[in-house]
C-alpha positions as CSV (number, residue, x, y, z in Angstrom):
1,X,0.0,0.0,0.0
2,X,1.4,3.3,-0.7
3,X,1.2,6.3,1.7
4,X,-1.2,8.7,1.4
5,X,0.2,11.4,4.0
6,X,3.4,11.4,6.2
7,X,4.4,13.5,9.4
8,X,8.0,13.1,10.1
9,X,9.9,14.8,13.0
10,X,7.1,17.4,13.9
11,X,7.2,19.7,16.5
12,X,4.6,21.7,17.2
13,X,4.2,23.5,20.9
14,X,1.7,26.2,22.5
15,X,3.5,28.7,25.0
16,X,5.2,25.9,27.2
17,X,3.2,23.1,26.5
18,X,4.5,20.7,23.8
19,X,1.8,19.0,21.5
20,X,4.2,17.2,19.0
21,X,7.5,16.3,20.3
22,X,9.4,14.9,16.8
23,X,6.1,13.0,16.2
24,X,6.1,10.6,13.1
25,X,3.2,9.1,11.8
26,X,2.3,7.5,8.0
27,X,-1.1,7.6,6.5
28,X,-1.5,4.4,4.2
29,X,-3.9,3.6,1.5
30,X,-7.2,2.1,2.7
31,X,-6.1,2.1,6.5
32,X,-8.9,2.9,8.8
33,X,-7.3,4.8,11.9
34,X,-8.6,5.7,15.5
35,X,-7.0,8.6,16.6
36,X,-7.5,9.0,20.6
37,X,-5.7,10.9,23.1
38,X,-6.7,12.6,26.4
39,X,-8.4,16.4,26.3
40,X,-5.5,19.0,25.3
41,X,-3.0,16.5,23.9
42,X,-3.4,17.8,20.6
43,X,-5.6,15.9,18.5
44,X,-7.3,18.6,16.8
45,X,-4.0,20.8,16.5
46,X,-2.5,17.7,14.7
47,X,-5.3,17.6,12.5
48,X,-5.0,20.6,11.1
49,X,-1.3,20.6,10.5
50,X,-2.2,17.5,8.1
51,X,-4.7,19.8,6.4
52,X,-2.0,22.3,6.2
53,X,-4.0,24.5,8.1
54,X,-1.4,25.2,10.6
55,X,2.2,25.0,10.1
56,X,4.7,23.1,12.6
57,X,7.4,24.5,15.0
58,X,9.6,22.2,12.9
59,X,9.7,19.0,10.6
60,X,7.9,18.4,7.6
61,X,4.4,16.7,5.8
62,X,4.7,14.6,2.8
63,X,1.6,13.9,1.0
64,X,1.1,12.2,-2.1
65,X,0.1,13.5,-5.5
66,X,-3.0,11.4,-5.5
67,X,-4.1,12.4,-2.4
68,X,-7.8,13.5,-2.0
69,X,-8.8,14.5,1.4
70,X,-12.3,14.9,2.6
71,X,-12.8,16.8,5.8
72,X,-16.2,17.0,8.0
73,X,-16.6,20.4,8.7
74,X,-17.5,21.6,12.1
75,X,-18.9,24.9,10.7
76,X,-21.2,25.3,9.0
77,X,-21.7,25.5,5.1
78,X,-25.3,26.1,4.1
79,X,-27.0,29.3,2.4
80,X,-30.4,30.6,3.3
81,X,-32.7,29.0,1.8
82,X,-31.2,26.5,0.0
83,X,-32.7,22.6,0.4
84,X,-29.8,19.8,1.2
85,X,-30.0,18.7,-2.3
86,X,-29.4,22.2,-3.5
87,X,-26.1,22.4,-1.2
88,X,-25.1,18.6,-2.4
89,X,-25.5,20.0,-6.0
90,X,-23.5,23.4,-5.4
91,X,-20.9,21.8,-3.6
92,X,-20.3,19.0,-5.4
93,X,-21.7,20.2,-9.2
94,X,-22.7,17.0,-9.5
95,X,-26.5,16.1,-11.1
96,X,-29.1,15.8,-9.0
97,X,-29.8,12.2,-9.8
98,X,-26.2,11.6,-8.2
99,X,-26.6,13.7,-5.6
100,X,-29.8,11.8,-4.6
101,X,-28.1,8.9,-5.2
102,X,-25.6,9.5,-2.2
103,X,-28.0,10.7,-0.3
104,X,-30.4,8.0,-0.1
105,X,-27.0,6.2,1.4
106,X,-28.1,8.6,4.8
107,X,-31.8,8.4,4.5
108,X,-32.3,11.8,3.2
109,X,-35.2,11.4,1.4
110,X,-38.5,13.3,1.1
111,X,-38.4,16.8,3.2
112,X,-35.2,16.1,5.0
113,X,-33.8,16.3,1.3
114,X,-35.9,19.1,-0.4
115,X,-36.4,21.0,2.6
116,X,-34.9,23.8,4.3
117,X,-31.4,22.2,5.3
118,X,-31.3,24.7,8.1
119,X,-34.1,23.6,9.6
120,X,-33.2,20.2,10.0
121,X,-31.1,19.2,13.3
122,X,-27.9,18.8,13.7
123,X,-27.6,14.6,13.4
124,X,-29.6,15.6,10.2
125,X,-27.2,18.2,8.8
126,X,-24.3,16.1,9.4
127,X,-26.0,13.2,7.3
128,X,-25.7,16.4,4.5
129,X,-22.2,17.2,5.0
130,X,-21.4,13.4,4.6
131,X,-23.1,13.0,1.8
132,X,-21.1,15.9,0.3
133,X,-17.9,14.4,1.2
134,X,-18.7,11.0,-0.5
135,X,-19.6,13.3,-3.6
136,X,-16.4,14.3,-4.0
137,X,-14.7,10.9,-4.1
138,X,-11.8,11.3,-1.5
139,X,-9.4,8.7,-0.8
140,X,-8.8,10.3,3.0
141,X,-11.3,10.8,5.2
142,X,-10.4,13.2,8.2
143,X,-13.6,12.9,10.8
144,X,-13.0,15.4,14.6
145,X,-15.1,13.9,16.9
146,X,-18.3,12.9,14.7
147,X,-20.4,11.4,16.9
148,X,-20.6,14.4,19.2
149,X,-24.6,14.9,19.6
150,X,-25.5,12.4,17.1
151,X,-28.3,10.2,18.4
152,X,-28.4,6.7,18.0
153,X,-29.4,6.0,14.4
154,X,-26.9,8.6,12.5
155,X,-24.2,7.2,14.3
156,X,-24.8,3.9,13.6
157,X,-26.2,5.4,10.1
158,X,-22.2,6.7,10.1
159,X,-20.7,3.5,11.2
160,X,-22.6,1.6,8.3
161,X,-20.8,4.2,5.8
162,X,-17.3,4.3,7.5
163,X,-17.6,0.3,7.4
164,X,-18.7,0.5,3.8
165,X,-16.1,3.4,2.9
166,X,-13.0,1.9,0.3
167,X,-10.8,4.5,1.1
168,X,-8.7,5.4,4.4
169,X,-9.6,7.5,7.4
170,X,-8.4,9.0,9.9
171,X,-11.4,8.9,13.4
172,X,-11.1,11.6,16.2
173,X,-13.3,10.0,18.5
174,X,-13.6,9.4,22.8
175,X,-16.0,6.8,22.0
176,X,-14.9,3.6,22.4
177,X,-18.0,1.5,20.7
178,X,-17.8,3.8,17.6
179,X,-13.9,3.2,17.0
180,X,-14.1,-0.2,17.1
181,X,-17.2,-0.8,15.4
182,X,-15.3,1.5,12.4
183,X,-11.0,1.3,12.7
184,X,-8.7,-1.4,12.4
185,X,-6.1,0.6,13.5
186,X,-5.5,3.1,16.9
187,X,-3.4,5.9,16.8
188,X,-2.6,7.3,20.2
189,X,-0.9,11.1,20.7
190,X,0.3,11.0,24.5
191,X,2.8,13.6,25.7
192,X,4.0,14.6,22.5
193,X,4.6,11.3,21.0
194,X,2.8,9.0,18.4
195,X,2.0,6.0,18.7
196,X,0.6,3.7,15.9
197,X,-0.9,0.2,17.0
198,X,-1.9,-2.2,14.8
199,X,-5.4,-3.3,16.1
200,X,-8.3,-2.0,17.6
201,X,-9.1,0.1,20.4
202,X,-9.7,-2.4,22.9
203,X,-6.6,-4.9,21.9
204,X,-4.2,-1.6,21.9
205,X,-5.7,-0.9,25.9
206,X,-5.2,-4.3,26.8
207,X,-1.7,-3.8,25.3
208,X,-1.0,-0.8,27.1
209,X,-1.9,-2.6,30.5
210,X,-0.1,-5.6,29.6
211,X,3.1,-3.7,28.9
212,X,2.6,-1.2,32.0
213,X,2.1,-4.7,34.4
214,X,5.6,-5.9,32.8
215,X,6.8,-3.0,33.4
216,X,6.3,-2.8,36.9
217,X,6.9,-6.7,37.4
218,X,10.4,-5.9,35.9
219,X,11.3,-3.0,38.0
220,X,10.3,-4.7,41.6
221,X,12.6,-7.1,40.4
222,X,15.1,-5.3,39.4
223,X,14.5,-2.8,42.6
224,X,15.2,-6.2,44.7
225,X,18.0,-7.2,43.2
226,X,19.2,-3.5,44.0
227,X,18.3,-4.1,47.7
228,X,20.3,-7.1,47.6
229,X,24.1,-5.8,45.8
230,X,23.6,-2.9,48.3
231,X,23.4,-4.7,51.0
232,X,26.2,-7.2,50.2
233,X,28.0,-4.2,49.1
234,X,27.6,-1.9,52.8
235,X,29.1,-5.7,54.5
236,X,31.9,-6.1,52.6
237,X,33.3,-2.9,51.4
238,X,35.6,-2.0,54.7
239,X,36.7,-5.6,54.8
240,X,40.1,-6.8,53.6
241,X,38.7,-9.9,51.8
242,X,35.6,-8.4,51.0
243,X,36.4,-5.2,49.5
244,X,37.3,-6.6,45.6
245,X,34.5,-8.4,45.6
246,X,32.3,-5.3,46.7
247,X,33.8,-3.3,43.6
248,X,32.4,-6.1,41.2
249,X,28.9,-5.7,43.3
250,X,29.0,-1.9,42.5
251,X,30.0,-3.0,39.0
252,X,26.5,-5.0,38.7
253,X,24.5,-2.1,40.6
254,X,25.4,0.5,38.4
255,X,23.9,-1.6,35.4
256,X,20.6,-2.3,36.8
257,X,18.2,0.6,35.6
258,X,14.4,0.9,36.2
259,X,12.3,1.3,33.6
260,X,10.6,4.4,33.3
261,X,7.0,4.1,34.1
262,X,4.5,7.0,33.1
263,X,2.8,8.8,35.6
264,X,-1.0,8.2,35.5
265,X,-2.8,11.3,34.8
266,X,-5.0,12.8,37.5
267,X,-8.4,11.3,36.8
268,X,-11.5,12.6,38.1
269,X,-13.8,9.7,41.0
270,X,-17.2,10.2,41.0
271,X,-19.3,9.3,43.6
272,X,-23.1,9.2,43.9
273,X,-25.3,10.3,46.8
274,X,-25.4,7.8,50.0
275,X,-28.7,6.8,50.6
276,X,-29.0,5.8,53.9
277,X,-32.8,3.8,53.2
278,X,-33.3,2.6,49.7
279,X,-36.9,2.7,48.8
280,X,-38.9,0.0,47.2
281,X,-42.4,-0.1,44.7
282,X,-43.3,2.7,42.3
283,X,-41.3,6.0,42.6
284,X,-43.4,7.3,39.4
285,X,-46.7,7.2,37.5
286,X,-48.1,9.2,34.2
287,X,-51.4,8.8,33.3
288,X,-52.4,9.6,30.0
289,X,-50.0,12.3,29.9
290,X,-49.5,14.9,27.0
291,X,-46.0,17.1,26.9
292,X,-44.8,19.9,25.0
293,X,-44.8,23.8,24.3
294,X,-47.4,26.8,24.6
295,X,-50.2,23.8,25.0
296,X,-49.1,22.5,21.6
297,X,-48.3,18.4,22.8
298,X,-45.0,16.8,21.6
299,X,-45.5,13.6,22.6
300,X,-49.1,12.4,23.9
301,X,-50.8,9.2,25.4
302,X,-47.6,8.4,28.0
303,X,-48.5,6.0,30.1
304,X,-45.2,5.1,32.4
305,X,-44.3,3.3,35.7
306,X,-41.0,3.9,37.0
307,X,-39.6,1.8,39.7
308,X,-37.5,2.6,43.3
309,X,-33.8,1.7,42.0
310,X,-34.1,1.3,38.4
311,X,-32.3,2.9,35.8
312,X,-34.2,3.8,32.8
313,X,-32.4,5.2,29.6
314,X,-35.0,7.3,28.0
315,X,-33.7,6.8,23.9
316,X,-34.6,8.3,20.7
317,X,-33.5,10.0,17.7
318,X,-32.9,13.9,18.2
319,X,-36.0,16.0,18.2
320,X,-38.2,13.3,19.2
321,X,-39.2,14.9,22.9
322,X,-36.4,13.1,25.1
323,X,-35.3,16.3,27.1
324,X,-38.9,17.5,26.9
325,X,-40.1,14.2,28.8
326,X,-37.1,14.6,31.6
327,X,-37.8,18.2,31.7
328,X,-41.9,17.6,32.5
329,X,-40.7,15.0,34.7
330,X,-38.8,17.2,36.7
331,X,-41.4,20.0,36.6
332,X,-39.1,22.5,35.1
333,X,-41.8,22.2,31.7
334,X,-45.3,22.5,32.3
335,X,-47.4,19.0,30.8
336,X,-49.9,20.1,28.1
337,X,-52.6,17.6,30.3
338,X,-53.0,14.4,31.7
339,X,-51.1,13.0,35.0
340,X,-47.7,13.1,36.5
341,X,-46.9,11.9,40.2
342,X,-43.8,11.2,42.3
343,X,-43.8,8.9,45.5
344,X,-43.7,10.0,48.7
345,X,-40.2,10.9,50.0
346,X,-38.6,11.2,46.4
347,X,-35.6,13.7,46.3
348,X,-34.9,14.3,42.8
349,X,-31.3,16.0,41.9
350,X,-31.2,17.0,38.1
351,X,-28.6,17.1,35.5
352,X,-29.7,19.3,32.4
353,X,-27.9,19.2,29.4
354,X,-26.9,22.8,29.4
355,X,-27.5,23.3,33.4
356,X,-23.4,24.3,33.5
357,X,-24.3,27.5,31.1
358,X,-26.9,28.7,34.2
359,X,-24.2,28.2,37.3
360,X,-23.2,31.7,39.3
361,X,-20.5,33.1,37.4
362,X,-19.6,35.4,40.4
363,X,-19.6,31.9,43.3
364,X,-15.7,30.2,43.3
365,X,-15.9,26.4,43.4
366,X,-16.0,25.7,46.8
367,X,-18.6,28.2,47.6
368,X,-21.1,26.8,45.0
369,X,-20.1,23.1,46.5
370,X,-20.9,24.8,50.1
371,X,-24.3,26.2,48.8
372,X,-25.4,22.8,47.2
373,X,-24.2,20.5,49.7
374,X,-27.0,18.9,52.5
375,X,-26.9,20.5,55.6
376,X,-24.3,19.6,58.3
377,X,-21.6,19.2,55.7
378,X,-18.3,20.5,56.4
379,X,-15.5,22.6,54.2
380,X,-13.6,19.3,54.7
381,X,-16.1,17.0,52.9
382,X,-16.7,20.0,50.0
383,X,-12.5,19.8,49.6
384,X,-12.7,16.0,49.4
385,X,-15.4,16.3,46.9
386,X,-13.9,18.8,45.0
387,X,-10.5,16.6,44.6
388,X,-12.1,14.1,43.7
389,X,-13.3,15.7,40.6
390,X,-10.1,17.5,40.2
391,X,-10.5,20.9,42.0
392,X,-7.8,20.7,44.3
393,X,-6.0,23.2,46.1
394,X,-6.1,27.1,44.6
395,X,-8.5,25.7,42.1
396,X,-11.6,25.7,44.5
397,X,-11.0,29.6,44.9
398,X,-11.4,29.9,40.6
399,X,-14.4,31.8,40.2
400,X,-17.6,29.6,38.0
401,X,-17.0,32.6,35.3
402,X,-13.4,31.3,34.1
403,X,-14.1,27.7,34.4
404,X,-14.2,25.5,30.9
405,X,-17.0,23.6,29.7
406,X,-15.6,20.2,31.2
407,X,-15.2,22.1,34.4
408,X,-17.9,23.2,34.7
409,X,-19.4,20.0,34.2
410,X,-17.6,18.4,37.0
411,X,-18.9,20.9,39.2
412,X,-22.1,20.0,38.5
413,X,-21.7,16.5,39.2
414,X,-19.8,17.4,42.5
415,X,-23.0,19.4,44.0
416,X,-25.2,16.1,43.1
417,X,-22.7,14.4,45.3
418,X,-23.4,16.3,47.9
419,X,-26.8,16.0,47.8
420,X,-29.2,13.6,49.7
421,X,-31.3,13.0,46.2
422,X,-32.3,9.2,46.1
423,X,-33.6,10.2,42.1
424,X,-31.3,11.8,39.8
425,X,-32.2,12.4,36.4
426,X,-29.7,13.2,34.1
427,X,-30.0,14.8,30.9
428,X,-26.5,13.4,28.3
429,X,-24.2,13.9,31.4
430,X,-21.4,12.8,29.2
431,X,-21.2,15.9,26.9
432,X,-17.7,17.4,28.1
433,X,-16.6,14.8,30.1
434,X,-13.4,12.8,28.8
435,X,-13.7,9.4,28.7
436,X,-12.5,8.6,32.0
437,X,-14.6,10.3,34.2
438,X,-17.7,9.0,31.8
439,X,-16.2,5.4,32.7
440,X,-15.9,6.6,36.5
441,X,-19.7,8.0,36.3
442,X,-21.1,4.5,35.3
443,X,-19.5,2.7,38.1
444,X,-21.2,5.3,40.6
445,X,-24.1,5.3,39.3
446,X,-24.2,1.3,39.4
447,X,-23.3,1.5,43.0
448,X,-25.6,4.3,43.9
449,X,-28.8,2.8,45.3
450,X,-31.6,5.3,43.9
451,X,-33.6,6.0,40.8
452,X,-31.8,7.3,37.4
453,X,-33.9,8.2,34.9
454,X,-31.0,9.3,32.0
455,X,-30.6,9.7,28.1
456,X,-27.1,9.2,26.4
457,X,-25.9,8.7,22.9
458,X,-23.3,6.9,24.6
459,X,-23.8,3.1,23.8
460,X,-20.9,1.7,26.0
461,X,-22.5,4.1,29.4
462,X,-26.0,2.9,28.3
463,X,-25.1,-0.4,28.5
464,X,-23.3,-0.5,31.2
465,X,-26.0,1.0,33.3
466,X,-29.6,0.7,32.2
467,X,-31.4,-1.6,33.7
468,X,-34.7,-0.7,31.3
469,X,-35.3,0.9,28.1
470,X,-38.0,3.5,27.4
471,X,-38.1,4.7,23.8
472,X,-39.5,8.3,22.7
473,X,-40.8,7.8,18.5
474,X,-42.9,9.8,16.8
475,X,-45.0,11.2,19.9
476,X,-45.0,8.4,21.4
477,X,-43.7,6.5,24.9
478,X,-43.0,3.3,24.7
479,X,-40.8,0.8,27.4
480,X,-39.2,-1.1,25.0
481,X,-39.9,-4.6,26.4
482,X,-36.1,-6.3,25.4
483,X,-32.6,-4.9,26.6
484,X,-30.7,-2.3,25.2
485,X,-28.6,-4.7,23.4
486,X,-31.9,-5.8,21.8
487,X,-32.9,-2.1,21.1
488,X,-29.1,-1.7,19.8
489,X,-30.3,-4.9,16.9
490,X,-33.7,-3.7,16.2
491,X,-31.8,-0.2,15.4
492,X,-29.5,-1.8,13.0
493,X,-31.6,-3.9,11.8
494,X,-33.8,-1.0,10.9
495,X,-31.4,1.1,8.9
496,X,-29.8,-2.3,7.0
497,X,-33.2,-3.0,5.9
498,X,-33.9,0.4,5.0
499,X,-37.7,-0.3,6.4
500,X,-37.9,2.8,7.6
501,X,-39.7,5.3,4.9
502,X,-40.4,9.1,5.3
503,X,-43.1,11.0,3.8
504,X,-42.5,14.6,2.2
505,X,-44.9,15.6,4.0
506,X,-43.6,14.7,7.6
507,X,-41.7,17.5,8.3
508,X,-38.2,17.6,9.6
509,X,-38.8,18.5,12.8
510,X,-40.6,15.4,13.1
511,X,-38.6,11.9,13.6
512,X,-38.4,8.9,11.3
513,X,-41.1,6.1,10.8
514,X,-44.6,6.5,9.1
515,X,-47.0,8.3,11.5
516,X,-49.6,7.2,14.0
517,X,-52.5,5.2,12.2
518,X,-55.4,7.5,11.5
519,X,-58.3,4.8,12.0
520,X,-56.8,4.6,16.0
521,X,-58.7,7.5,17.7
522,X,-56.7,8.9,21.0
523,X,-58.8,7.0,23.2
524,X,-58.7,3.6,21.5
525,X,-55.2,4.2,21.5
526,X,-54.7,4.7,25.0
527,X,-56.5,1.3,25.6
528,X,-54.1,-0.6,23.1
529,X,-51.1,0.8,24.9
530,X,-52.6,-0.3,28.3
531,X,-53.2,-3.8,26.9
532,X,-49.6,-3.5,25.1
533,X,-47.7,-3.0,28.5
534,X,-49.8,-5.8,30.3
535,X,-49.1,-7.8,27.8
536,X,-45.3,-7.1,27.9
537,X,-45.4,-8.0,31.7
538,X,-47.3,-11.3,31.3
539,X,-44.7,-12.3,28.6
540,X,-41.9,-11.9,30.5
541,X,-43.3,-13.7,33.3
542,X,-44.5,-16.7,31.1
543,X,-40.6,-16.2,29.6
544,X,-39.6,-16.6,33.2
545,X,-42.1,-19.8,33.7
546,X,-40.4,-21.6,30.4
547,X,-37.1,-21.2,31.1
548,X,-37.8,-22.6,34.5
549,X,-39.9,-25.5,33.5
550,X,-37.0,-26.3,31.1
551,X,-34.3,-26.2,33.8
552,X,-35.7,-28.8,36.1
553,X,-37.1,-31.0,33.3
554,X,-33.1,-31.3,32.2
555,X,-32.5,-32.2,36.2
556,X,-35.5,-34.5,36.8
557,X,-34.6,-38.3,36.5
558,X,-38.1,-39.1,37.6
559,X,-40.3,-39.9,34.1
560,X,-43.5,-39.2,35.8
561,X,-42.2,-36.1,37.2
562,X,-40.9,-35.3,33.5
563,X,-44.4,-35.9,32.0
564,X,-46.0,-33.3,34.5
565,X,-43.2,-30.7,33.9
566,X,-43.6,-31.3,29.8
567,X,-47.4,-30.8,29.9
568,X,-46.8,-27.7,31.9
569,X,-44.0,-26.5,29.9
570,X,-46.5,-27.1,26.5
571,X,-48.9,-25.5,28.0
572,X,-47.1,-22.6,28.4
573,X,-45.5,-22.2,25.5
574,X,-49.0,-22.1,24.0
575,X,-49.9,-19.4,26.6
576,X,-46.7,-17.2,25.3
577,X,-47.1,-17.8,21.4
578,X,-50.7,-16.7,22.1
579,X,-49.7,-13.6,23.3
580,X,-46.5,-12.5,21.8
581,X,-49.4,-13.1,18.8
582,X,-51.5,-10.4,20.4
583,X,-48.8,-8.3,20.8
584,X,-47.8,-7.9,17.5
585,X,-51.5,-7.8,16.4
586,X,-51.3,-4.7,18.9
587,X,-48.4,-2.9,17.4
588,X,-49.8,-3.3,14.0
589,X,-53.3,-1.4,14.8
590,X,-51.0,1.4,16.7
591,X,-49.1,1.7,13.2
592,X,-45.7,0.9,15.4
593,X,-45.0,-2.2,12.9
């Protein structure tokens, strides 16, 4: 394979901070490349100096006559006025039957193709801008962070394409799932040096942890052995007999070396709120409720049970009404109608998406942590806190106003933790968080011994963490009756089909999939749903029944007691088929299938 693009030798610094320290890297032909790094190593800045967009301190970029690079731009590109296949068209001068060609590749069909491209969100503009890159057939794709407030299905809508892509690229990404789903090589940019690995993400972790446990294996080894010569050499030096043989010791001890072992960065530990006396039964019920804006309902007919402890991940593509749900939940948006109530003795602590842009700019650190902490905690337990999500010593006295997006975030998540709040309901709390303290979020929150009600684009923290799934599509509430895994396959299998059709005249403010049958009247379909949700709970139990049944038919030897089990087990499995039969007859009359 030839190479595409070559850094050799860069150096590239910032004041006194050193981004590239003689960094060399080589671009081939075809290769699909993870780039990863920690915030403010550079990632970005290295970027651009491959785009020629900034020049290095010193060394050089070779790039190869052939060399076609498409770059998804951040900004953004559109007129006034123009539809996305009138930008495809003017950026690309391509026909329109091409242009619609590619674009059908992102499900731009209908209005989100021929209408206004500035009305459409941003998942749904990026679907544009990719479509434009494909249009003008480059050999190097450069992507900076692409998944950043995508929703579910243009992400996995842009792993399809990545997987599908001939050509090379080059990934920017902190998540995990996306990089490994798309690159079959990692490129890692840690204190000024690169690092090219060839394998995934994960295997190039494990690597890393493999090396850094030989690493330190070697060096306690070698430390003993240190221990050891000194010792023999302190005995034996001021002896007669001893003292040649103390010289060859110090010979030996001079030789031994440790390796040099990195430094972990400082990495931020969250930890959720202590509850003293976890609650048990329903901590939430909506009745028939309606939500939306100046009385006009979003999303109507919800009917949801939330229990003490579990931890729902509210999903959906963008638009769809997922912070508007959260935000009625949490009474911070008035419902349109119908019923909302929380349990007795629910404290509810509340992560919005933007709730860092609304913090007192005037308050430092510590004297926000002090205001939001429960009362009886000390400046002690604020400090602790504060460390422990990285504010440590004159860094608590920083006032809110100076504070960077990711800081600010932290803070936020420090005042939950000081909290008493046996509900938390967090709105994407991993937007300007690093991957580390997303990782050290989930492993709180499975600890923590409340309610979360959350939504994330996130697959790997979704995963981790959700114990149920409740879906928001085309004004609708659903919980999604499988895992999220399963929800994860229906997706996929959604978008690989291409099953999923949009009428002109949907609108792109709405979501995907065909609209609510018009033969269902509000009411009828309020009794469907009902019946829907029983018959998801009688399902799983009968699920629960088989699989039972079937585990102590295979550890009965008795045959009569096998007979009995069998006709139960039949009986059953008639019970089920009849209803996951009613079920589907159900989704079909509410137009879901």
């Amino acid at each position: 394979m030839s190479v595409l693009l070559q850094l050799t030798d860069g150096v590239k610094s910032y004041g006194d901070q050193m981004l590239l320290n003689e960094a060399s890297v080589s671009l081939y032909e075809g290769a699909k490349v993870g780039f990863v790094g920690r915030n403010g190593a550079g990632k970005s800045t290295l970027l651009k100096v491959l785009l020629g967009d900034e020049e290095l301190d010193s060394g050089s970029v070779s790039r190869s006559p052939s060399l076609r690079v498409g770059y998804l731009r951040q900004h953004d590109p559109f007129q006034d006025g123009e539809s996305a296949m009138d930008f495809l068209m003017r950026d690309s001068c391509q026909a329109d039957w091409k242009c619609g060609e590619i674009a059908a590749r992102f499900e731009l069909k209908g209005n989100y193709l021929n209408g206004p491209v500035k009305d459409l969100s941003g998942g749904w503009q990026t679907r544009v801008k990719l479509a434009a890159l494909l249009l003008h057939d480059p050999n190097l794709l450069m992507l900076d962070e692409p998944t950043n407030f995508l929703d579910l299905r243009t992400q996995i809508l842009l792993e399809h394409f990545l997987r599908d892509f001939p050509a090379a690229c080059l990934v920017v990404s902190h998540d995990r799932e996306f990089l490994t789903a798309t690159c079959s090589h990692t490129l890692e940019l840690n204190r000024g040096a690169l690092t090219m690995y060839p394998g995934k993400i994960g295997s190039y972790l494990e690597h890393l942890e493999a090396e850094q446990q030989r690493a330190e294996r070697t060096n306690a080894a070698v430390a003993a052995k240190q221990k050891q010569l000194q010792r023999f050499i302190d005995r034996n030096r001021a002896k007669p007999t001893g003292a040649s043989q103390a010289r060859s010791k110090q010979k030996q001890l001079d030789r031994l070396t440790l390796e040099e072992i990195e430094a972990d960065l400082p990495t931020a530990h969250v930890r959720a709120p202590v509850i003293h006396q976890p609650r048990q039964g329903p901590c939430l019920r909506c009745e028939d409720l309606a939500i939306g804006y100046n009385s006009k309902a979003v999303v109507e007919g919800i009917d949801l049970e939330i229990e003490h402890q579990q931890r729902a991940a509210i999903v959906g593509d963008n638009g769809q009404g997922k912070t508007t749900l959260l935000r009625s939940l949490v009474n911070s948006l008035k419902p349109v109608r119908g019923g909302l109530r929380w349990g007795y003795g629910c404290e509810i602590g509340v992560y919005a998406q933007h709730v860092y842009t609304s913090l007192p700019e005037d308050k430092t650190v510590l004297e926000y942590l002090e205001y939001q902490s429960k009362p009886g905690t000390t400046t002690q337990e604020c400090l602790a806190v504060a460390g422990s999500l990285l504010f440590r010593e004159g860094h608590t006295k920083k006032r809110i106003g100076v504070l960077s997006g990711g800081e600010r975030a932290r803070l936020c998540l420090a005042g939950l933790m000081l909290g008493t709040y046996n509900i938390l309901v967090l709105d994407e709390p991993g937007n300007h968080l690093d991957v580390e303290t997303v990782e050290s979020l989930a492993h709180a929150l499975l600890d923590y011994k409340g309610t979360v009600l959350f939504t994330s684009h996130d697959r790997h923290f979704v995963r981790l963490i959700a114990t149920s799934v409740i879906e928001v599509r085309d004004g609708r509430v659903r919980t999604y009756s499988g895992s999220y895994d399963d929800y994860l396959y229906y997706v996929n299998k959604e978008i690989d089909d291409g099953e999923r059709e949009r009428s002109a005249s949907g609108g792109a403010g709405r979501g995907d999939g065909a609209a609510p049958s018009a033969s269902v009247s509000g009411k009828n379909q309020h009794q469907l749903r009902k019946s829907l949700r029983n018959l998801e709970k009688s399902i799983a139990k009968l699920d629960e029944s088989r699989k039972q049944l079937e585990a102590e038919m295979g550890n009965t030897a008795d045959v009569d007691q096998a007979m009995k089990l069998h006709t139960q087990l039949e009986s059953v499995k008639q019970e089920l088929a009849e209803a996951e039969e009613r079920w589907v007859e159900i989704q079909e009359e509410l137009g879901e299938w």
